[in-house]
C-alpha positions in Angstrom: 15.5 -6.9 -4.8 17.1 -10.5 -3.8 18.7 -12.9 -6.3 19.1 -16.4 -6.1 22.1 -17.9 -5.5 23.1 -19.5 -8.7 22.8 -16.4 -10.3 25.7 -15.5 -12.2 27.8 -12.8 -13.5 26.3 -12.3 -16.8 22.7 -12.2 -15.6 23.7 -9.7 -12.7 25.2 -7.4 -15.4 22.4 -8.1 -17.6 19.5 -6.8 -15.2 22.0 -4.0 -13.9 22.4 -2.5 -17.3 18.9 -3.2 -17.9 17.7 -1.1 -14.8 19.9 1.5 -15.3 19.3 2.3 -18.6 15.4 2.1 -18.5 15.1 3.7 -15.2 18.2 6.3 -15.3 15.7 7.7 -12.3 17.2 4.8 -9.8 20.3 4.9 -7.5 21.4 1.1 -7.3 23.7 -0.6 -4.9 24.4 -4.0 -5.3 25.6 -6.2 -1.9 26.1 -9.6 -2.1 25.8 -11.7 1.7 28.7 -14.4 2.4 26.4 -16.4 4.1 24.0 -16.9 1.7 25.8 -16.8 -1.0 23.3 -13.9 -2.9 22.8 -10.8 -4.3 20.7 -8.0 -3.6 20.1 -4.7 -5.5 19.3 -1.6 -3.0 17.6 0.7 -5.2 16.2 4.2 -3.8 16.4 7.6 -6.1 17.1 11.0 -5.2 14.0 13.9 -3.7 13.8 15.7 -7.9 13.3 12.1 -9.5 10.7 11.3 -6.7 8.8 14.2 -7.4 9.2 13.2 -10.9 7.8 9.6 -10.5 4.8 11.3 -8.3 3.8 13.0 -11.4 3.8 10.2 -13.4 1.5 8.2 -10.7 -0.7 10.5 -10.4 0.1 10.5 -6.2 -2.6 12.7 -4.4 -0.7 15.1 -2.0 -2.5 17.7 0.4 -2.3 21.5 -0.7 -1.6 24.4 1.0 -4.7 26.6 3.1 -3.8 29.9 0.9 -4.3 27.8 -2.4 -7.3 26.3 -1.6 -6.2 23.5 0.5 -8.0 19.5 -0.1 -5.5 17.2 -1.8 -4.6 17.2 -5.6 -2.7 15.0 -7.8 0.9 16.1 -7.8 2.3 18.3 -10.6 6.2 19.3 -10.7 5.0 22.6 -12.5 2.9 24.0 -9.3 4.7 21.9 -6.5 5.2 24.7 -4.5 1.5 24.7 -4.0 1.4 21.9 -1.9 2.7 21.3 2.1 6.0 20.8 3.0 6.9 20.6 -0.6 10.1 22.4 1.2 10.7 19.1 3.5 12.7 16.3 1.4 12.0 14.4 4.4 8.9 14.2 4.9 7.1 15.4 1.7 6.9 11.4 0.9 6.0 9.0 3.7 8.0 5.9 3.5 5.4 4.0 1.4 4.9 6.7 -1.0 8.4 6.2 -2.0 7.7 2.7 -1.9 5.0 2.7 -4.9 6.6 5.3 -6.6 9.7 2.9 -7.2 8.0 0.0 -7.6 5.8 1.5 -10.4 9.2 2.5 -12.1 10.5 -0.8 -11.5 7.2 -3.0 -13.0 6.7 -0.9 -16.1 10.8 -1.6 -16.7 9.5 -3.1 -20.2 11.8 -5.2 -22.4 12.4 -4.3 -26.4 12.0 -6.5 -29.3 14.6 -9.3 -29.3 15.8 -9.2 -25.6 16.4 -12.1 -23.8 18.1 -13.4 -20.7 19.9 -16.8 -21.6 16.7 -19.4 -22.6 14.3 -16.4 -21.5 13.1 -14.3 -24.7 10.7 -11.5 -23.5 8.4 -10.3 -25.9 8.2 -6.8 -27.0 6.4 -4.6 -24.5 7.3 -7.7 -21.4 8.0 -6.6 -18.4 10.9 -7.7 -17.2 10.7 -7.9 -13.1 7.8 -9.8 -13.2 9.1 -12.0 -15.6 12.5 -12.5 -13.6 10.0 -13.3 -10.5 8.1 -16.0 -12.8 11.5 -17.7 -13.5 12.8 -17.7 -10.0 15.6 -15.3 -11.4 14.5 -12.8 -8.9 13.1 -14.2 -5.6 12.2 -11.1 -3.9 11.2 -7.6 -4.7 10.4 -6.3 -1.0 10.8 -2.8 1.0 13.6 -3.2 3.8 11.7 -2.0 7.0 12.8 0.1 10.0 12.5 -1.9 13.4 12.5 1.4 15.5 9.2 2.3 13.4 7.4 -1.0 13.7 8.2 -1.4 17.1 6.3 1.6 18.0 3.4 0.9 16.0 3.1 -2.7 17.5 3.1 -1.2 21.0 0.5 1.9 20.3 -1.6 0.5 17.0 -5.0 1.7 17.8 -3.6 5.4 18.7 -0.9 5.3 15.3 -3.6 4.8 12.6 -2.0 8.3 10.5 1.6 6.4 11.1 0.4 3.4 9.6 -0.7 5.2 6.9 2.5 6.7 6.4 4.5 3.5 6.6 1.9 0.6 5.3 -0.5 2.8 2.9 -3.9 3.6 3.2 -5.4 0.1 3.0 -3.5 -1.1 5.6 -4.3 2.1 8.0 -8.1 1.6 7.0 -8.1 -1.7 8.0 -6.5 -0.8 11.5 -8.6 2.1 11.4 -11.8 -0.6 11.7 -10.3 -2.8 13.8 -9.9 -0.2 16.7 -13.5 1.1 15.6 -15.0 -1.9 15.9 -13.3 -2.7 19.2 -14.2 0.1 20.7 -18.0 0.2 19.6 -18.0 -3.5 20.8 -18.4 -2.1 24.8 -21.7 -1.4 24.6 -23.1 -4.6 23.9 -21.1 -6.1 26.1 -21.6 -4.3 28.8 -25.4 -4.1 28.5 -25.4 -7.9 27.1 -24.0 -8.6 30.7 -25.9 -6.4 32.4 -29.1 -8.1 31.6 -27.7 -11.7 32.0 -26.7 -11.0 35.4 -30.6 -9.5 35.9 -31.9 -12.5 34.2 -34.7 -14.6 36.6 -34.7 -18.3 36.1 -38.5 -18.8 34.8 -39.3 -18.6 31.1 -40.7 -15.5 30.9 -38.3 -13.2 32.4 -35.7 -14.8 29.9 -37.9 -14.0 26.5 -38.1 -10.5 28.0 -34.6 -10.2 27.9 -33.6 -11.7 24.7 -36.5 -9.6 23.0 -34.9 -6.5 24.9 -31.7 -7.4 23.9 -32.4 -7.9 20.4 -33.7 -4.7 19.4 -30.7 -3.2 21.5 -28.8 -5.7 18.8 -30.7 -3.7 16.2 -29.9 -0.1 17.4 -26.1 -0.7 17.6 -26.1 -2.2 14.2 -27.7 0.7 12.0 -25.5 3.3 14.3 -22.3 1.3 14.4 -22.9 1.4 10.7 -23.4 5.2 10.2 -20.2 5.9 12.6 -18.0 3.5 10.4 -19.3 5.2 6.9 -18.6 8.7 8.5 -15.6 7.8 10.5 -14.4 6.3 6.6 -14.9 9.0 4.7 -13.4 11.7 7.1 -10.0 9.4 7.1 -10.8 9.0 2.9 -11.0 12.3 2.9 -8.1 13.9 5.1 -5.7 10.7 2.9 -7.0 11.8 -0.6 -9.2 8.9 -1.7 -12.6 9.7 -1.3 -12.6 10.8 -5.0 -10.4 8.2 -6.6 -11.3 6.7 -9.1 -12.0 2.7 -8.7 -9.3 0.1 -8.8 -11.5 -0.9 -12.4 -10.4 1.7 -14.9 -7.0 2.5 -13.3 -3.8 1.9 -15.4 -3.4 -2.1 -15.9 -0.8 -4.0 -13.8 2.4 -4.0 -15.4 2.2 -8.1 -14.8 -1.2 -8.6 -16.5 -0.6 -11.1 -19.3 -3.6 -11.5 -22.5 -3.9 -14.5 -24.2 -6.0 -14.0 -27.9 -7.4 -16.7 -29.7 -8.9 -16.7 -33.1 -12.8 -17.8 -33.1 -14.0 -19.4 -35.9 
């Protein structure tokens, strides 16, 4: 979390309190960099309040073969149920504990009467997204590991399930396409220049071709199709989302604001 530079003493304290007293869950360090002249707040937390906060989100993790196996939404009360529950390490991938902090930080909720200087939150306000609004905060942003990327860059189409572990599953299903649809792209190709280079110069060779090459066109639509929904759900599957519930009756964003008006 970066902070402007004309941030001040009182507003650093203010927010620090703030943090630590609504999220008691949080480890924060605060660094400020000469250069720049700012502040930023490294927040992590420790492996218990993780598995905590995975409760809370409702974060899908895979369970053990002698209990059934499939994924199931974490519970603290049956974790040792689920796979390398054991493993502080890697129980969470990296952007696991990502959204678990963030969710703590965006439902960090002001009380009635707070304010910040000539900012008064309302009761209920969250207060990171209203500090981003202001240009109190400028970033809220995970700090990356360049050994990581610089592995992914090189091998992407072969990394999809590290992807997943370090971008999320959107991310890794994008990726996931992109190297699907690369790879299924061969075959027209190759038979779309097959058949130029067979092509003979009169008119009717040519509409041959083209009506040849079109129902080919057909063929490798309705399969390339069928391999992507089957190719999708075994990775929806294996990552825990092919039974989640759509992005429409999940819990509202922290930063969604409603405006009522009376109707006469």
């Amino acid at each position: 979390m970066i902070l402007t530079d004309t941030t001040d003493d009182h507003t650093l304290l203010w927010l620090l309190n703030h943090i630590r007293l609504g999220i008691p869950e949080l480890i924060i360090q605060i660094r400020h960099h000469k250069h720049t002249n700012v502040y930023a707040f490294f927040v992590t937390a420790t492996y218990q309040n993780l598995l905590r906060g995975a409760e809370e989100t409702g974060l899908r993790k895979p369970v053990k073969e002698e209990f059934g196996g499939g994924s199931r939404a974490f519970s603290c009360e049956e974790d040792y149920i689920y796979e390398n529950i054991e493993n502080e390490i890697y129980f969470f991938t990296s952007q696991e504990r990502q959204s678990i902090i963030r969710y703590w930080l965006e439902n960090l909720r002001a009380k009635q009467g707070e304010s910040l200087h000539n900012i008064h939150f309302l009761e209920g306000q969250p207060i990171i997204a209203e500090l981003l609004t202001r240009g109190i905060i400028q970033q809220v942003l995970p700090i990356h590991e360049q050994r990581i990327l610089n592995r992914l860059v090189k091998s992407w189409v072969q990394a999809v399930y590290e992807i997943c572990e370090y971008f999320g599953i959107k991310i890794a299903m994008y990726f996931s396409w992109l190297g699907y649809y690369t790879w299924c792209m061969i075959y027209p190709a190759v038979i779309g220049f097959g058949l130029w280079t067979f092509t003979e110069s009169d008119q009717t060779s040519r509409d041959v071709i083209c009506v040849a090459f079109a129902l080919f066109n057909v063929v490798w639509t309705t399969l390339f199709l069928e391999g992507w929904k089957r190719q999708s759900a075994e990775l929806a599957y294996r990552w825990g989302t092919l039974d989640r519930p759509a992005e429409l009756i999940e819990e509202p964003r922290a930063q969604f604001r409603v405006r009522m008006a009376r109707v006469s």
